[in-house]
Residue, then its C-alpha position, 0 to 999 in steps of 0.5 A: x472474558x477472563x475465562x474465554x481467554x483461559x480457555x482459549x489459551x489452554x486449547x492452543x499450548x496443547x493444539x495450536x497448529x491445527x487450528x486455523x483462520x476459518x470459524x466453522x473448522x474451529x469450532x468442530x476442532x474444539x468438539x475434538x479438543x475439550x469439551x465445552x457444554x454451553x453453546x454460547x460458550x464454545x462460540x466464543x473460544x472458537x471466535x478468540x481462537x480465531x481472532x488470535x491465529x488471523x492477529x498472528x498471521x497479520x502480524x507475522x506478514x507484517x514484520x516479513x514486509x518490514x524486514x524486507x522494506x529494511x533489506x530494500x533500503x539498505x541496498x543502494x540505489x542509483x538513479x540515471x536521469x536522461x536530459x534530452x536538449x534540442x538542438x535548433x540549427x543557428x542560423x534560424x531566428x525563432x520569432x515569437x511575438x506577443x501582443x494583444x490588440x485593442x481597438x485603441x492601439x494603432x495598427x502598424x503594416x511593417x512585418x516583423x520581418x522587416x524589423x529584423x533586417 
């Protein structure tokens, strides 16, 4: 691992803005940059070079979002909370009755209107 690192290190301080988040691409471009006779060799600098510009980039998107998370909280923000009330006229009586009815309890004929009055 130490030395597909070093490898990989070397290719980027001397060709690192042309590399990019695709594998295939990378591999040709190593083709171009440094001369690698093992097969199994250039696939793997070619995927750690890969692996680390997409690490870069996420990390990258990361702070942006942060840094912009940071801007957002900093702002202050006012909240308006709307109340709405309803308004009844005063001369209605809302009646609301509850009760449950079992065969035991006697049964009254009065209203509840009667009752009010």
């Amino acid at each position: 691992m130490d030395r597909i690192k070093r490898l990989s290190y070397e290719v980027l301080d001397k060709h690192k803005s042309k590399f990019g988040e695709d594998f295939a691409d990378n591999k040709k471009l190593l083709d171009e940059f440094a001369i690698v006779r093992s097969k199994g060799l250039k696939n793997e600098v070619a995927g750690y070079i890969t692996k680390f510009i997409k690490n870069e980039k996420r990390e990258e998107e990361f702070k942006k979002s942060q840094a912009e998370a940071s801007i957002e909280e900093s702002a202050p923000v006012e909240e308006t909370v709307e109340i709405e009330t309803e308004t009844t006229p005063e001369t209605e009586e809302t009646v609301i009755e509850v009760g449950v009815e079992t065969p035991e309890a006697p049964e009254t004929t009065e209203s509840s209107e009667e009752k009010t009055e």
